[in-house]
N, CA, C and O atoms as CSV, one atom per row, in Angstrom:
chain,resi,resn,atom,element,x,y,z
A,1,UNK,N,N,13.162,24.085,-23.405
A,1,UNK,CA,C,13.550,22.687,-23.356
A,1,UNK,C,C,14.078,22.316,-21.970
A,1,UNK,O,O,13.841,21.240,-21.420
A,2,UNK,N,N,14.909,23.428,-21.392
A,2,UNK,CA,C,15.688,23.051,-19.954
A,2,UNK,C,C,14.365,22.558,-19.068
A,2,UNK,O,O,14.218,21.490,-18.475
A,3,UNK,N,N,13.554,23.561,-19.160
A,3,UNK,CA,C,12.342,23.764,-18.136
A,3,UNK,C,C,11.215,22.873,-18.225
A,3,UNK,O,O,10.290,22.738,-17.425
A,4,UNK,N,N,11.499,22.098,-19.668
A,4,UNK,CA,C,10.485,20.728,-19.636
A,4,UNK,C,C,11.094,19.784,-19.040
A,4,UNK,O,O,10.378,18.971,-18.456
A,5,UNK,N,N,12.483,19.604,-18.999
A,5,UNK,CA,C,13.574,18.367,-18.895
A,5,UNK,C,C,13.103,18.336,-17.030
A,5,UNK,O,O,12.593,17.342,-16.511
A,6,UNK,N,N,13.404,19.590,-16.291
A,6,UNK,CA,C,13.426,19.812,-15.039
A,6,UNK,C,C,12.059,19.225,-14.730
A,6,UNK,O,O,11.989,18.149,-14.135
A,7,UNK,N,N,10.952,19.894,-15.113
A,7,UNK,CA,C,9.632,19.457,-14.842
A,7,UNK,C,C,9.044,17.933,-14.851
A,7,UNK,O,O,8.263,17.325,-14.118
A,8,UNK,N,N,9.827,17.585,-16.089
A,8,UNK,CA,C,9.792,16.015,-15.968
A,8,UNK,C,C,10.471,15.261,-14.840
A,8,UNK,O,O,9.949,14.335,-14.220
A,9,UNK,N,N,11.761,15.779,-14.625
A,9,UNK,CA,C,12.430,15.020,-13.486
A,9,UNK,C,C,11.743,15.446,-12.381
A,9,UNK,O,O,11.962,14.517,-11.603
A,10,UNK,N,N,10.966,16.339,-11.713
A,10,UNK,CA,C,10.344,16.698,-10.582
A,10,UNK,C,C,9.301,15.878,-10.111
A,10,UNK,O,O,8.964,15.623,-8.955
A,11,UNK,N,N,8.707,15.393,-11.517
A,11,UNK,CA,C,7.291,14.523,-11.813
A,11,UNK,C,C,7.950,13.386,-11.741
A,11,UNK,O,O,7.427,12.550,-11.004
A,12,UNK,N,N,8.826,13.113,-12.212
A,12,UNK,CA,C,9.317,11.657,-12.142
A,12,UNK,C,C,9.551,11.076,-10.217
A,12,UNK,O,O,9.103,10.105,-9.608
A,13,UNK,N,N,10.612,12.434,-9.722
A,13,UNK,CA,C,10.793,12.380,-8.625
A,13,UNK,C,C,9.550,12.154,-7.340
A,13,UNK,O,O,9.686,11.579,-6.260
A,14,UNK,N,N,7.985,13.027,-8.073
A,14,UNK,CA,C,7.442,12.771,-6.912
A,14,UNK,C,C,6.271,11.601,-7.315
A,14,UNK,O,O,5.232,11.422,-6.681
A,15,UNK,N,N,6.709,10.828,-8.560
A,15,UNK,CA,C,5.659,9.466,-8.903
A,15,UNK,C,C,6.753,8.816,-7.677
A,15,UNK,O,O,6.309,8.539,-6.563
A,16,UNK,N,N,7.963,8.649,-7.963
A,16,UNK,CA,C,8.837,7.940,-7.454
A,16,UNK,C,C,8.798,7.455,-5.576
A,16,UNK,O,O,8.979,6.394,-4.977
A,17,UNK,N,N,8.422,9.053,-5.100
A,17,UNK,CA,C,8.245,9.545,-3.609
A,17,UNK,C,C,6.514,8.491,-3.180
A,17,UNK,O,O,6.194,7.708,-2.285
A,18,UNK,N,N,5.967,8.952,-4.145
A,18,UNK,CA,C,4.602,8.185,-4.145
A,18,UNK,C,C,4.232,6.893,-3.745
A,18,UNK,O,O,3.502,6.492,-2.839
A,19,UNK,N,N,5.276,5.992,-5.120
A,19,UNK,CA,C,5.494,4.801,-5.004
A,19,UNK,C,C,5.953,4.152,-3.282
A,19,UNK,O,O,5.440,3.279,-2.581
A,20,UNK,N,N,6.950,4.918,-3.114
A,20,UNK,CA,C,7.817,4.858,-1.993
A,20,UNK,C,C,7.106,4.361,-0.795
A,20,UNK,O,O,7.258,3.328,-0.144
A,21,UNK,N,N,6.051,5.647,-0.632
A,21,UNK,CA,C,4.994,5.477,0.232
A,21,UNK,C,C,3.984,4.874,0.242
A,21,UNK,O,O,3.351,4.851,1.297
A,22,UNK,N,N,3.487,4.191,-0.892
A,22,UNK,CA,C,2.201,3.550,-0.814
A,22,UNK,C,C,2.818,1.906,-0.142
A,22,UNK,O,O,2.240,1.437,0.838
A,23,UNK,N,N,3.881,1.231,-0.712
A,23,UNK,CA,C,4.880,0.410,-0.357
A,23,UNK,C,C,4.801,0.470,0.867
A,23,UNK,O,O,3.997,-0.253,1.454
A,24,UNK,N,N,5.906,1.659,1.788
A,24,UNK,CA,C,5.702,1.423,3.392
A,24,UNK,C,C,4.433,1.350,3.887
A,24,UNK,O,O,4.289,0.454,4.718
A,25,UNK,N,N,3.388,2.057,3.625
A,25,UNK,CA,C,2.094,2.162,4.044
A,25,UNK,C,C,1.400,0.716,4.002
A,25,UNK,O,O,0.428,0.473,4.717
A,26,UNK,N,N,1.985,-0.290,3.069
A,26,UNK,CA,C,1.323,-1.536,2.340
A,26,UNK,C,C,2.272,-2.596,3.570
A,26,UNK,O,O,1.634,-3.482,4.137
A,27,UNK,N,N,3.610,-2.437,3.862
A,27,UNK,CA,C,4.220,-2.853,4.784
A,27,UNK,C,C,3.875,-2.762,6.188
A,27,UNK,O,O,4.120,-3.718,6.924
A,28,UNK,N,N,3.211,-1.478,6.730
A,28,UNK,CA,C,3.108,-1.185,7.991
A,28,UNK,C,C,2.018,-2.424,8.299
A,28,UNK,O,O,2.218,-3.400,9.023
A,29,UNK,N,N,0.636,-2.052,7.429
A,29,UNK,CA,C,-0.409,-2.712,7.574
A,29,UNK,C,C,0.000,-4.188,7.491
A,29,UNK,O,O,-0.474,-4.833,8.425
A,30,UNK,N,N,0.601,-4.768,6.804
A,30,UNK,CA,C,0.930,-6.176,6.719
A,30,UNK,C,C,1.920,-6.865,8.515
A,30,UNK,O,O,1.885,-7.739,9.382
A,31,UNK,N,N,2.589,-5.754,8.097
A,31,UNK,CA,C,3.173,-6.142,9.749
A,31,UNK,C,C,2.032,-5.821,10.878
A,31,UNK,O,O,1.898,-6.622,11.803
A,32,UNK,N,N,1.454,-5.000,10.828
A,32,UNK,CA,C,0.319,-4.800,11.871
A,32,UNK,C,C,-0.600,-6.455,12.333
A,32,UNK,O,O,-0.830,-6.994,13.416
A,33,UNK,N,N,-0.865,-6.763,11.126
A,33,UNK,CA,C,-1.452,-8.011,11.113
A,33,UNK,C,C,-0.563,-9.516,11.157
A,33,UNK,O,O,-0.970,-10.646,11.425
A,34,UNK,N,N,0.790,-9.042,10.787
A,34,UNK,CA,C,2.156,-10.383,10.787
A,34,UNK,C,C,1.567,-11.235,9.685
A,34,UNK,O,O,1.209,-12.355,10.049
A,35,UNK,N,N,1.395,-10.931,8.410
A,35,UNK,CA,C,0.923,-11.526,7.003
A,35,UNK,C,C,1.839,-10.776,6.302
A,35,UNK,O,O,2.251,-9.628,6.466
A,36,UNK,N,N,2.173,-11.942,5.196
A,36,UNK,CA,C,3.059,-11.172,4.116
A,36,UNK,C,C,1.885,-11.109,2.866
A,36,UNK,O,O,2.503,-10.965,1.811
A,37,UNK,N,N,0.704,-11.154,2.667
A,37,UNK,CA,C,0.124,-10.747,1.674
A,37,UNK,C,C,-1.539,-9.924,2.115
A,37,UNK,O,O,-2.298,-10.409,2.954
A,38,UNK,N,N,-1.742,-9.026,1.577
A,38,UNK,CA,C,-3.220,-8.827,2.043
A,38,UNK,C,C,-4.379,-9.905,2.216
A,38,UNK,O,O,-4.991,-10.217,3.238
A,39,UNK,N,N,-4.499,-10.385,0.901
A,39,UNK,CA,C,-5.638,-12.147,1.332
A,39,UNK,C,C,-5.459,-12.352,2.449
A,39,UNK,O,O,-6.489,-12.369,3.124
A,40,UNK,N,N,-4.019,-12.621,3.258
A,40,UNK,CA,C,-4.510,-13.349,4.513
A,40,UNK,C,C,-4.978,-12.827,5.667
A,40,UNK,O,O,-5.304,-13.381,6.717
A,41,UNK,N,N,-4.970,-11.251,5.216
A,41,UNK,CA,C,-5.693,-10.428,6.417
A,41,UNK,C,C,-7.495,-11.081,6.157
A,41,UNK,O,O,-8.292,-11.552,6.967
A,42,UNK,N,N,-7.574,-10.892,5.033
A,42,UNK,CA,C,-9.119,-11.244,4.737
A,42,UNK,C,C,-9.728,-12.351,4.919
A,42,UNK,O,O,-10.910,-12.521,5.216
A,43,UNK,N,N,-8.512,-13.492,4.651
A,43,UNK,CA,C,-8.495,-15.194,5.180
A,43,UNK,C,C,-8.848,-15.133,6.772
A,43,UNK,O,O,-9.838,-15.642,7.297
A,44,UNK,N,N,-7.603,-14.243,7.554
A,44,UNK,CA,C,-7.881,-14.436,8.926
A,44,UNK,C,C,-9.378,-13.522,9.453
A,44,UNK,O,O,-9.789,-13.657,10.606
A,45,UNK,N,N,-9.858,-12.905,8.773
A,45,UNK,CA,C,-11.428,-11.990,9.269
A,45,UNK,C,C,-12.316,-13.476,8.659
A,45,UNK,O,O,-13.364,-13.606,9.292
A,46,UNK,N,N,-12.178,-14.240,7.926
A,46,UNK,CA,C,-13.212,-15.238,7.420
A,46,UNK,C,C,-12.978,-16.089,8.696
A,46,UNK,O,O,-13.996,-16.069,9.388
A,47,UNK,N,N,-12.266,-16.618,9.086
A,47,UNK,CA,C,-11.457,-17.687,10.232
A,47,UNK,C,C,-12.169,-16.855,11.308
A,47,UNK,O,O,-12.193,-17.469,12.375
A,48,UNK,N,N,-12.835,-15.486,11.373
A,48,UNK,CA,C,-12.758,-15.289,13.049
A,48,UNK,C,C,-11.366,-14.684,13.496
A,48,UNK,O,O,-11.475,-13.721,14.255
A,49,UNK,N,N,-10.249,-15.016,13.214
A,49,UNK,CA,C,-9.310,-14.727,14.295
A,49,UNK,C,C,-9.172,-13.160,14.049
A,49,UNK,O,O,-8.556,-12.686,15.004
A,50,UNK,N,N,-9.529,-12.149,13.095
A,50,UNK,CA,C,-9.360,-10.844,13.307
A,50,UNK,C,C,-11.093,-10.414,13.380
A,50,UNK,O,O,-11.985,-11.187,13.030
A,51,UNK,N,N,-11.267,-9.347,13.786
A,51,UNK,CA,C,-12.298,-7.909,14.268
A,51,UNK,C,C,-12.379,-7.872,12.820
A,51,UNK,O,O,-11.262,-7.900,12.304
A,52,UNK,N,N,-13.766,-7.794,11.644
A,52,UNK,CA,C,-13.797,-7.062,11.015
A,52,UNK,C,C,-13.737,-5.952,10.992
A,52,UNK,O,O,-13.823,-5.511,9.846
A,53,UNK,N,N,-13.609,-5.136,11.836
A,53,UNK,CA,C,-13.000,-3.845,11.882
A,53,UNK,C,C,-12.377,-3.378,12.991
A,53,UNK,O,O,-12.845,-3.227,14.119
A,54,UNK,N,N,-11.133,-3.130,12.529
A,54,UNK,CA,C,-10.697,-2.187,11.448
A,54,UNK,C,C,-10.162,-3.361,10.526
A,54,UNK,O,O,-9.721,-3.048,9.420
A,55,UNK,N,N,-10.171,-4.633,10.894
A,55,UNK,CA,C,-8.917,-5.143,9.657
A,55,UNK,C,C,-9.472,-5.309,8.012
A,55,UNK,O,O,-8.770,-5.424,7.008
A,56,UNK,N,N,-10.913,-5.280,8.105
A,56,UNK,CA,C,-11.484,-4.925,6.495
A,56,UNK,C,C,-11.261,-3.729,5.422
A,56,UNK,O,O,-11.351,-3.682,4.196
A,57,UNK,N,N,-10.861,-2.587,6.636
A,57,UNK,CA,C,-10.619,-1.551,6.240
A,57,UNK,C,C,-8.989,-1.924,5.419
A,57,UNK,O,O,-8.664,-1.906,4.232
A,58,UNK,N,N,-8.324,-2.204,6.517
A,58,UNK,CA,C,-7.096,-2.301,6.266
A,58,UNK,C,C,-7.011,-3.333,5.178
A,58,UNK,O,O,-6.331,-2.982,4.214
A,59,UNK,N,N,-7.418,-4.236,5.133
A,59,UNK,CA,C,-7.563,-5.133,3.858
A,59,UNK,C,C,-7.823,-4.440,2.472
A,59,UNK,O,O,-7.200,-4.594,1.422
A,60,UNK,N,N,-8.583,-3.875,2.661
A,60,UNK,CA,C,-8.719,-3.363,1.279
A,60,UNK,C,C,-8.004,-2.125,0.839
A,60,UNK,O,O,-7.881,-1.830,-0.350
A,61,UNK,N,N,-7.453,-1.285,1.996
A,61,UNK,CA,C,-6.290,0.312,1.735
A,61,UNK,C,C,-5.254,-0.720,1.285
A,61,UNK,O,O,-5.003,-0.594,0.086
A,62,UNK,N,N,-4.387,-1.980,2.059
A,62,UNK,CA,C,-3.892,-2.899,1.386
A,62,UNK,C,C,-3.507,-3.208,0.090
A,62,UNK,O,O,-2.419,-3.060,-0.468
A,63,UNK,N,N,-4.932,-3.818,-0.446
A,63,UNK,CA,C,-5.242,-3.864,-1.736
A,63,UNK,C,C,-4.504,-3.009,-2.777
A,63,UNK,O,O,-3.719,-3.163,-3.713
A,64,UNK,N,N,-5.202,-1.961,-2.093
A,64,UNK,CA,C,-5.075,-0.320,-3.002
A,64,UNK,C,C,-3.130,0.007,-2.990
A,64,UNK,O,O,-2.512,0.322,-4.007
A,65,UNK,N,N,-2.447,-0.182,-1.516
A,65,UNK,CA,C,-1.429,-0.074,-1.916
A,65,UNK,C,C,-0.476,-0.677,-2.294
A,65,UNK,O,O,0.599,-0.094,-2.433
A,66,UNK,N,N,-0.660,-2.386,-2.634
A,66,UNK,CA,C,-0.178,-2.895,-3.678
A,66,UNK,C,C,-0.219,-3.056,-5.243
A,66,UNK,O,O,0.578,-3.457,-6.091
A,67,UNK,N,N,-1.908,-2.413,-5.249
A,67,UNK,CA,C,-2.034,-2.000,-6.855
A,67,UNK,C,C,-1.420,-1.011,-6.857
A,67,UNK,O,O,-1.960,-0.724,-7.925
A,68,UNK,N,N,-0.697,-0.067,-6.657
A,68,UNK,CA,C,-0.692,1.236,-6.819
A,68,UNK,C,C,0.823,1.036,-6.515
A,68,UNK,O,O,1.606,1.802,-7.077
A,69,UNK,N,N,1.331,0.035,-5.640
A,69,UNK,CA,C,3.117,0.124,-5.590
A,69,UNK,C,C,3.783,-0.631,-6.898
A,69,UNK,O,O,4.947,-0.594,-7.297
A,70,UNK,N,N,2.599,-1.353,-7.444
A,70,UNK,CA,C,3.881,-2.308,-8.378
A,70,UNK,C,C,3.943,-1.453,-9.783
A,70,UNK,O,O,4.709,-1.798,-10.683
């Protein structure tokens, strides 16, 4: 029982660590571009004003780490 309790909190600890990081990772990219939501990275590649690449890339890892932070 001890050794399930521990195992769970370890798992809990590294969903937790996970979360953590997909978040900053979802932050860096948003500040990279000075947008507080991914769309407007994708808004500003429709407009012209960004390089589809890399910022498509980043648009969509984006994506991924706001599905994956909330």
């Amino acid at each position: 029982m001890v050794a399930s309790i521990e195992k769970s909190g370890i798992t809990a600890l590294i969903t937790v660590n996970e979360l953590i990081e997909q978040k900053r990772k979802l932050e860096k990219i948003l500040k990279k571009y000075g947008v507080k939501k991914p769309e407007e990275i994708e808004e500003r590649i429709k407009q012209g004003l960004l390089p589809e690449h890399p910022a498509y890339e980043d648009f969509l890892s984006a994506l991924a780490y706001l599905k994956n932070s909330c």
